[in-house]
Backbone as JSON, one array per atom type, in Angstrom:
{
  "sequence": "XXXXXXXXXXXXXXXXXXXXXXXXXXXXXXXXXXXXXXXXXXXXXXXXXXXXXXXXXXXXXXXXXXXXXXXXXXXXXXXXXXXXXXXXXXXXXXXXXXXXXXXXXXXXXXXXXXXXXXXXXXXXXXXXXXXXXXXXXXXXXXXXXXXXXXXXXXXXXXXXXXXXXXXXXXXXXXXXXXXXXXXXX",
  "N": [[-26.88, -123.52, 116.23], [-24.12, -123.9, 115.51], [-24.4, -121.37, 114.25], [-24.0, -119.46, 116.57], [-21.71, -120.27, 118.17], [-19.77, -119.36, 115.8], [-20.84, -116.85, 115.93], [-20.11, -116.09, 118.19], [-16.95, -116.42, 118.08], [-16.78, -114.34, 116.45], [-17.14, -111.67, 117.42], [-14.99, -112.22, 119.51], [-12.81, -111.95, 118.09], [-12.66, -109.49, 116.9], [-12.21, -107.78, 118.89], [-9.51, -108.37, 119.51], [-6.41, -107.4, 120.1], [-4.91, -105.45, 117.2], [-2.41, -105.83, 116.51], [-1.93, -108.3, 116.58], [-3.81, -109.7, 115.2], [-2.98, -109.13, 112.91], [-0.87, -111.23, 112.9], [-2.8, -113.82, 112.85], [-4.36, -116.01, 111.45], [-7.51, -116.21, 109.2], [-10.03, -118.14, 108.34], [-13.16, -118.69, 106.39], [-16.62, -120.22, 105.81], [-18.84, -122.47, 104.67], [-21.3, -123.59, 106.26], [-24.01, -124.69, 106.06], [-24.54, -125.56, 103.72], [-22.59, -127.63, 103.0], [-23.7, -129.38, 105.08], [-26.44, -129.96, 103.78], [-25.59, -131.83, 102.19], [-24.8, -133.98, 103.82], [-25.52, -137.05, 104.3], [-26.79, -138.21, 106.77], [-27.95, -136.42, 107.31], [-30.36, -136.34, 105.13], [-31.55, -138.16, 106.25], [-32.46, -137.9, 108.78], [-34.29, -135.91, 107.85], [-36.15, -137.32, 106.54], [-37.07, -138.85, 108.57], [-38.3, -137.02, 110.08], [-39.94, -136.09, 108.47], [-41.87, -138.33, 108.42], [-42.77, -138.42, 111.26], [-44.26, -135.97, 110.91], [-46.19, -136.56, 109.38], [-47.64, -138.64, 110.49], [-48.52, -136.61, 112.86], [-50.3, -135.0, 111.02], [-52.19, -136.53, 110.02], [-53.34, -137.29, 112.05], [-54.11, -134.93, 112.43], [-56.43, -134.44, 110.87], [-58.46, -136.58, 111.46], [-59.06, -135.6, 113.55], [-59.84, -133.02, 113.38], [-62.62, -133.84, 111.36], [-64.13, -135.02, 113.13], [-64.72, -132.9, 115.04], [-66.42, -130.95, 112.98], [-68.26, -132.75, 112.07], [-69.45, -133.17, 114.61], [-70.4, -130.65, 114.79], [-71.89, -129.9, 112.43], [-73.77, -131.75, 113.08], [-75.1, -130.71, 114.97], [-76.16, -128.25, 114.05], [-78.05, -129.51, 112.15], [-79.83, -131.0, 114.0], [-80.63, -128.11, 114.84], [-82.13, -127.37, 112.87], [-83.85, -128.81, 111.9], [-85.48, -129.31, 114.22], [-86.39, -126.87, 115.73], [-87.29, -126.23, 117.85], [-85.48, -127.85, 120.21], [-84.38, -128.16, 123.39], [-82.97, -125.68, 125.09], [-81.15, -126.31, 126.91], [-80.44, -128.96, 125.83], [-79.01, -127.83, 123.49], [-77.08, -126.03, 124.45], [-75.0, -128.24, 125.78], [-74.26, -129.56, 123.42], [-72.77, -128.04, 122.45], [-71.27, -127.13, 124.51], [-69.76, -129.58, 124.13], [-68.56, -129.36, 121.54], [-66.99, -127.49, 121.79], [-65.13, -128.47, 123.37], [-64.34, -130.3, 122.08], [-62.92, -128.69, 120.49], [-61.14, -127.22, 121.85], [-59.74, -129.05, 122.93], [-58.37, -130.09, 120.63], [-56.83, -128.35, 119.27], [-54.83, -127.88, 121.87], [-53.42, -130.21, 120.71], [-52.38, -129.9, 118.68], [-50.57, -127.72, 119.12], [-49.62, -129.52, 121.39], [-48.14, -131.25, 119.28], [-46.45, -129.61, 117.55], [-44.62, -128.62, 119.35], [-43.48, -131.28, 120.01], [-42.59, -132.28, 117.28], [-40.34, -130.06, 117.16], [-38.99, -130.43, 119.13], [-38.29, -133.41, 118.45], [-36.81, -132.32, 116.27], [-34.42, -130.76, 116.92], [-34.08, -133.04, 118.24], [-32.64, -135.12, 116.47], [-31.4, -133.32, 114.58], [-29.1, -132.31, 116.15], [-26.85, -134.18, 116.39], [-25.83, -133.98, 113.88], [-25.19, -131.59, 113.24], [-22.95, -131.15, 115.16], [-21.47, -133.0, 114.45], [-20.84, -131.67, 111.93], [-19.56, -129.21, 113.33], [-17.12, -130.38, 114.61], [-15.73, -131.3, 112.17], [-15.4, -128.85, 111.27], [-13.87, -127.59, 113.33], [-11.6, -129.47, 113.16], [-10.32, -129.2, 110.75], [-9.7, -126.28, 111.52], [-7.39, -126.85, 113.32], [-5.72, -128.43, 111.66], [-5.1, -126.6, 110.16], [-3.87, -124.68, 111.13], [-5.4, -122.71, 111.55], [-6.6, -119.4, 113.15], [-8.99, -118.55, 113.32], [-12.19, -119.61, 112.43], [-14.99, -118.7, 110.38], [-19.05, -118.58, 109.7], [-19.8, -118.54, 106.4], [-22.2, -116.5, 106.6], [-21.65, -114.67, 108.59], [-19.79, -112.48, 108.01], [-19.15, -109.06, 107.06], [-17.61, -108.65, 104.9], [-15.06, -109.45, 103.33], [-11.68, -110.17, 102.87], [-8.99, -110.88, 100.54], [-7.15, -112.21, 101.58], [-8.48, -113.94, 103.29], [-8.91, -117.63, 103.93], [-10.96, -119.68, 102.34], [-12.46, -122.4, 103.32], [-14.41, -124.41, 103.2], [-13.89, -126.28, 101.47], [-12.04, -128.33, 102.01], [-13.22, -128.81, 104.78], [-15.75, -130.03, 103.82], [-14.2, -132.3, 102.51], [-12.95, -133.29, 104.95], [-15.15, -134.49, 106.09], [-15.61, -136.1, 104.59], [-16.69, -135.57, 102.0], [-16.56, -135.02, 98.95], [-17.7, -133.82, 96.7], [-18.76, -131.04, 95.39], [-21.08, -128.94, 95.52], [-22.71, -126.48, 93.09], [-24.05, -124.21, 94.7], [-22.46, -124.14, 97.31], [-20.74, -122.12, 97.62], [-20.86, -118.5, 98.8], [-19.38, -116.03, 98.05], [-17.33, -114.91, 96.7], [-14.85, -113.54, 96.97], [-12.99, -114.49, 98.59], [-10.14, -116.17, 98.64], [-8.16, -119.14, 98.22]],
  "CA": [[-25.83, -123.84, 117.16], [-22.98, -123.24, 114.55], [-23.67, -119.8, 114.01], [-24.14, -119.44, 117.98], [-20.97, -120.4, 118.07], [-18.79, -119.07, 115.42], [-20.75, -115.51, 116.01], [-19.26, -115.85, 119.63], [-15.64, -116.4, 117.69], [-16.53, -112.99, 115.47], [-17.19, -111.11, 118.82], [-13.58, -111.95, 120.07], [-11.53, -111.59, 116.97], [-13.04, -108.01, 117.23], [-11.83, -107.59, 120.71], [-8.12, -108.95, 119.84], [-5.19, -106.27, 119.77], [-4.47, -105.36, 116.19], [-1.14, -106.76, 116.16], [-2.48, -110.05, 116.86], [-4.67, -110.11, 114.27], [-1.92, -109.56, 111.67], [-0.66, -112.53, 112.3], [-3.86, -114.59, 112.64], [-4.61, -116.47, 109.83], [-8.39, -116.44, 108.92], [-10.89, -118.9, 107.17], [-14.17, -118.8, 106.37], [-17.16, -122.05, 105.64], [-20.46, -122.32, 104.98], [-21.73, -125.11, 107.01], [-25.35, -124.75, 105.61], [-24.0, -126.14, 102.34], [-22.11, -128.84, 103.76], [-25.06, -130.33, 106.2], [-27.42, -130.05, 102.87], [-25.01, -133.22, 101.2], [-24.58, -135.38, 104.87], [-26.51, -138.59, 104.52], [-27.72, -138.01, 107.97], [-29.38, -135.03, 107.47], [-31.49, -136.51, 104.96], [-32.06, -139.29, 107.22], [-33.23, -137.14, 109.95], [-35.69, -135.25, 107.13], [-37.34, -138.07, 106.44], [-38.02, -138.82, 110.16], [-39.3, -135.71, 110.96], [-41.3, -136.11, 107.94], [-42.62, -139.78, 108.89], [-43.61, -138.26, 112.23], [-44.92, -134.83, 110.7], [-47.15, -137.05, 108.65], [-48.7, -139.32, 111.27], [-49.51, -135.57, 113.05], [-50.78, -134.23, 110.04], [-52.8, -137.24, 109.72], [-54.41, -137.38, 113.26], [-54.77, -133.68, 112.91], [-57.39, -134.67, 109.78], [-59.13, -136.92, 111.93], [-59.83, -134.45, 114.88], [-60.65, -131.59, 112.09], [-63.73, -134.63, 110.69], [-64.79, -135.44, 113.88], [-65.29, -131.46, 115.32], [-66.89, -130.68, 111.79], [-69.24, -133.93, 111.99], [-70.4, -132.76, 115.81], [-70.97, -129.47, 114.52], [-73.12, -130.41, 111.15], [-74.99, -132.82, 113.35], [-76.07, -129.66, 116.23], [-76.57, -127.49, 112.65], [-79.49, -130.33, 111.42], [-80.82, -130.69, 114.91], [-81.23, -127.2, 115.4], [-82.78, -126.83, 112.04], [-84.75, -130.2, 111.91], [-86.38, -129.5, 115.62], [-85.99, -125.49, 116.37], [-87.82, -126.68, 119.7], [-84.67, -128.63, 120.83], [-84.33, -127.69, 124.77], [-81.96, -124.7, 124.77], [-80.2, -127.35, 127.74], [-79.22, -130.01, 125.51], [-78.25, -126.98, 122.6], [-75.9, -125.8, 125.31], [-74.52, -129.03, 125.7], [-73.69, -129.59, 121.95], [-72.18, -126.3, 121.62], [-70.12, -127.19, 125.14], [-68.95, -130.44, 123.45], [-67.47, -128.8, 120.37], [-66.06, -126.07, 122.02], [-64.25, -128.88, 124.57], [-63.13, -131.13, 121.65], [-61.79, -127.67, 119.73], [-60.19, -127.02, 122.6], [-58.51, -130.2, 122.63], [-57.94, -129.83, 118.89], [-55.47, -126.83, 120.12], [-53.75, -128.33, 122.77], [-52.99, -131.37, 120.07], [-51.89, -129.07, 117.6], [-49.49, -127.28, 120.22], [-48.24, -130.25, 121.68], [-47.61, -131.68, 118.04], [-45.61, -128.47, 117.22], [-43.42, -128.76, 120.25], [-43.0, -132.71, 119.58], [-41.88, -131.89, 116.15], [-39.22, -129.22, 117.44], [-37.88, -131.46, 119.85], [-37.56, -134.25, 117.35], [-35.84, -131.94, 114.99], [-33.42, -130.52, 117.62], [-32.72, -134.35, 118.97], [-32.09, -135.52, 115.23], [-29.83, -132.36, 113.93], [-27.97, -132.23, 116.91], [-25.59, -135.42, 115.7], [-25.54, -133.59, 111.96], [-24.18, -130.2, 113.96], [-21.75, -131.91, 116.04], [-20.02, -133.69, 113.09], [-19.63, -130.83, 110.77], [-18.14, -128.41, 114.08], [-16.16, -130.93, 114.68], [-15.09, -131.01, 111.38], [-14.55, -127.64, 111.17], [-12.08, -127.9, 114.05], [-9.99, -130.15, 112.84], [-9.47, -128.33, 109.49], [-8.48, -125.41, 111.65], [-6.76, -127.25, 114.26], [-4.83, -128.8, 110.99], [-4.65, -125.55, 109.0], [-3.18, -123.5, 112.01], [-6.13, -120.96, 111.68], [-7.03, -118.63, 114.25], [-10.62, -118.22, 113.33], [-12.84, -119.9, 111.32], [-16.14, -117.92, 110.7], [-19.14, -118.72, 109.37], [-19.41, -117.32, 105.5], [-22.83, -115.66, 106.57], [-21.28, -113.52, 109.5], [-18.91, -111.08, 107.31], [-19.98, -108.61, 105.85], [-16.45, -108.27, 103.44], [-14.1, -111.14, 103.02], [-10.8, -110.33, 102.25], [-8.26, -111.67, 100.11], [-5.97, -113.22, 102.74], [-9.22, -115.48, 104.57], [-9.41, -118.81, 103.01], [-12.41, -120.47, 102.26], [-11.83, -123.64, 104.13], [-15.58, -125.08, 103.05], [-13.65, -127.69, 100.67], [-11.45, -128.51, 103.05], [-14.41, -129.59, 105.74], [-15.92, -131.49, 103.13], [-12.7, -133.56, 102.52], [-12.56, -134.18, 106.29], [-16.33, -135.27, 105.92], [-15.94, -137.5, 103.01], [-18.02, -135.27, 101.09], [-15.86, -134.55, 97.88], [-18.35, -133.33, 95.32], [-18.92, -129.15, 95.85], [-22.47, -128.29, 94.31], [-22.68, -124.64, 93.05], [-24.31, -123.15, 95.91], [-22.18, -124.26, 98.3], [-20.26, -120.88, 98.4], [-21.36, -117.16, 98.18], [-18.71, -115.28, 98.41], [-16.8, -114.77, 95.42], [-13.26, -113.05, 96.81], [-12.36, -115.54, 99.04], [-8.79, -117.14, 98.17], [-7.81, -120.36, 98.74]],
  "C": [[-24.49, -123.45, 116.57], [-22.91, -121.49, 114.44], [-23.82, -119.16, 115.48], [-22.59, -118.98, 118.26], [-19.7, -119.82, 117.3], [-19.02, -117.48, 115.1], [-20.01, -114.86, 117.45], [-17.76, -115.54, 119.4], [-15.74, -114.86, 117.15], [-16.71, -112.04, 116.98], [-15.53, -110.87, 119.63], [-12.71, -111.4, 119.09], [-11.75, -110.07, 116.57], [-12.57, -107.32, 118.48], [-10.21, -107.49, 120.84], [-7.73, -107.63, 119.51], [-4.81, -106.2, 118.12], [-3.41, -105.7, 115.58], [-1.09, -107.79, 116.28], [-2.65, -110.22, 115.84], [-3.87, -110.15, 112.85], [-1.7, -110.32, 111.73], [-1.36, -113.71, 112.85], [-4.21, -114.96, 111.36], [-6.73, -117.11, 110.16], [-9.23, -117.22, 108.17], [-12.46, -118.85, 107.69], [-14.78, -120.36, 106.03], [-18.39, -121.73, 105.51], [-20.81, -123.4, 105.43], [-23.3, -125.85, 106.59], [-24.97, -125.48, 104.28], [-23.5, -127.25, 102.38], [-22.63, -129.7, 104.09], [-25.88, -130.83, 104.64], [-26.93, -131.94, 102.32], [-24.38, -134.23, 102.47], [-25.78, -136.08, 104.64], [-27.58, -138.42, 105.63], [-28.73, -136.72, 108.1], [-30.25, -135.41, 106.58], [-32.32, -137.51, 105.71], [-32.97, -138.68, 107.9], [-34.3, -136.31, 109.1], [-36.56, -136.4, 107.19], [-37.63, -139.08, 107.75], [-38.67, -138.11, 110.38], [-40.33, -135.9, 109.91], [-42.67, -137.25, 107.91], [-43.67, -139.02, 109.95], [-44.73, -136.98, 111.56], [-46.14, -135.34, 109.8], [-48.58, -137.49, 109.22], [-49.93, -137.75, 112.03], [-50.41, -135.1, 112.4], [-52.43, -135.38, 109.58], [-54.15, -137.88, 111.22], [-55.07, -136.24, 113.18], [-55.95, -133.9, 111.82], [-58.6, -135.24, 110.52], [-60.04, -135.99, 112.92], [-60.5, -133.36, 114.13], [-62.34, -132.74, 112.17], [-64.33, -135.01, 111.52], [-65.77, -133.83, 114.56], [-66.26, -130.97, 113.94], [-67.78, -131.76, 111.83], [-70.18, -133.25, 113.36], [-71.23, -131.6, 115.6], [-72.13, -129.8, 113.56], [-74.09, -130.85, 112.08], [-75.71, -131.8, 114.59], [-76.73, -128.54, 114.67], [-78.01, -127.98, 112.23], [-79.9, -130.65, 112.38], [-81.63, -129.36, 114.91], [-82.65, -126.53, 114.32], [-83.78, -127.88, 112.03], [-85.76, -129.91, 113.02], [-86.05, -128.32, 116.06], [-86.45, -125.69, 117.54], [-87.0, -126.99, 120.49], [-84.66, -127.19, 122.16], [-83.16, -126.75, 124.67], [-80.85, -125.44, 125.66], [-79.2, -128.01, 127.02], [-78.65, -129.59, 124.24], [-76.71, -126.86, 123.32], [-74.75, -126.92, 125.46], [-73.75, -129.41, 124.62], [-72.67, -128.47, 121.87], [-71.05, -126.97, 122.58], [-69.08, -128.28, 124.37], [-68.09, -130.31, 122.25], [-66.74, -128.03, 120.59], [-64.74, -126.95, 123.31], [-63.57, -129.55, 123.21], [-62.69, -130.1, 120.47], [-60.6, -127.12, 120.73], [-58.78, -128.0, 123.01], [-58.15, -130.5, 121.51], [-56.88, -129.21, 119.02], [-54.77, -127.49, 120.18], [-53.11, -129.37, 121.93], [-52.61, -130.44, 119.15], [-50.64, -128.12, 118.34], [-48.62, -128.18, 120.74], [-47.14, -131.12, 120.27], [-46.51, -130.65, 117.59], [-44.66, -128.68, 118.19], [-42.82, -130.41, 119.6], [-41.9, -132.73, 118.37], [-40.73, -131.0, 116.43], [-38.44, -129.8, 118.43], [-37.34, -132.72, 119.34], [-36.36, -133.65, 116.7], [-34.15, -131.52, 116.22], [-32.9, -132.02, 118.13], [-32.24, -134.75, 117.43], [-30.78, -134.7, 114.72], [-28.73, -132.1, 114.89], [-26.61, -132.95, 116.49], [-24.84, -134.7, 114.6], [-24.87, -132.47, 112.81], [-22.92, -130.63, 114.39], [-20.56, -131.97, 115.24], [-19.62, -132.65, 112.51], [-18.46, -129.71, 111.76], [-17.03, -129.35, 113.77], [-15.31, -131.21, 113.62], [-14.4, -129.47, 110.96], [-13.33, -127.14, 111.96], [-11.47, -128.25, 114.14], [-9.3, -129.6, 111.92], [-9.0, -127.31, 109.77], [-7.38, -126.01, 112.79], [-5.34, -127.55, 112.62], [-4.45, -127.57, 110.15], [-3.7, -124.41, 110.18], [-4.36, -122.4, 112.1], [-6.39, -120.41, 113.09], [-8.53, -119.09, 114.54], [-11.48, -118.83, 112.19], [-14.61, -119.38, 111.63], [-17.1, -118.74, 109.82], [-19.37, -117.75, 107.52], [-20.92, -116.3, 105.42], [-22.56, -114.54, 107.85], [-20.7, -112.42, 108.88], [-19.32, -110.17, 106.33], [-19.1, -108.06, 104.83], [-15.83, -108.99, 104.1], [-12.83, -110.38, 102.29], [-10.09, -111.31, 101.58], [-7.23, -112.63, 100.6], [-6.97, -113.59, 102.99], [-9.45, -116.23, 103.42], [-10.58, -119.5, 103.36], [-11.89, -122.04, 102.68], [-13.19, -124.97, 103.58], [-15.32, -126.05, 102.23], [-13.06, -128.71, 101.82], [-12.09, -129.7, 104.16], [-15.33, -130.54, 105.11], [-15.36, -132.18, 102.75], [-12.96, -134.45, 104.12], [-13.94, -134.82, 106.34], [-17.12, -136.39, 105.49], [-16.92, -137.22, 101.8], [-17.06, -134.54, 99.98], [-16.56, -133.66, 96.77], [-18.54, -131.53, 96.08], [-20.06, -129.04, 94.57], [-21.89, -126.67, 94.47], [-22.82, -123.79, 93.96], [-23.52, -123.2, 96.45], [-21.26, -123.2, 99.2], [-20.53, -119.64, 97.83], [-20.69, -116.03, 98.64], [-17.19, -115.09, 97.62], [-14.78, -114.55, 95.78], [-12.46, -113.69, 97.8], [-11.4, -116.24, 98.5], [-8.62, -118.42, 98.52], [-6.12, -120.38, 98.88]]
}
């Protein structure tokens, strides 16, 4: 959603009149760096991983149950090669209905999980834009990009990514948090 967003901003500031853009004042951010050290985003991991567990943990069951039906048509067929080719058919249909519903539970679990994660990170997105538009609303910038859109960074755009973690409350700056060396402040 962020880089949705601030590749829509690189799109215009490409568009503007060249005499504009002189006196536009630019900053860059990495927002991926930022999110990593909000509280709430680990929060929201270890939801998704609560739920991704319980799935992971039904999906075990349904595996031991399809794998039990099967074994047990395996030692019929070998125990009694006579069995009625009817109630073979039958066995076979029954594994092939609850693999089929094995699927569909493994599909809707995958969506479930991606709509969790999108309702959880939504909040964590929100906050840091919104942080990022106050630091340019307060810095005067034009444009704030993110720092994986550019592919060269001049010496006039400031790296603003301290900045947004100030307005965040997030003071500490791990190493990663910026990759992009000629960025000024």
């Amino acid at each position: 959603m962020i880089k949705k967003i601030l590749a829509v901003l690189a799109v215009v500031a490409i568009a503007l009149p060249v005499c504009t853009m002189a006196q536009s004042k630019f900053g860059i951010v990495n927002p991926d760096a930022i999110m990593r050290d909000l509280p709430e985003l680990a929060k929201a991991q270890k939801e998704l991983e609560a739920v991704s567990a319980k799935y992971q943990k039904e999906d075990s069951v349904l595996q031991t149950e399809i794998q039990l039906k099967y074994d047990d048509l395996q030692k019929t067929m070998r125990n009694d090669p006579n069995t009625p080719q009817a109630i073979q058919e039958r066995r076979m249909q029954e594994i092939q209905d609850m693999t089929n519903k094995y699927q569909q539970f493994r599909q809707n679990a995958q969506q479930d999980i991606q709509r969790q994660q999108e309702s959880l990170l939504a909040p964590v997105q929100q906050k840091v834009v919104a942080a990022i538009k106050t630091v340019g609303e307060l810095g005067n910038y034009t444009f704030i990009f993110t720092s994986e859109v550019p592919a060269y960074v001049g010496k006039d755009v400031v790296d603003v990514t301290t900045d947004v973690r100030k307005q965040l409350g997030l003071n500490q700056m791990n190493s990663d948090s910026t990759s992009y060396g000629s960025a000024a402040r």
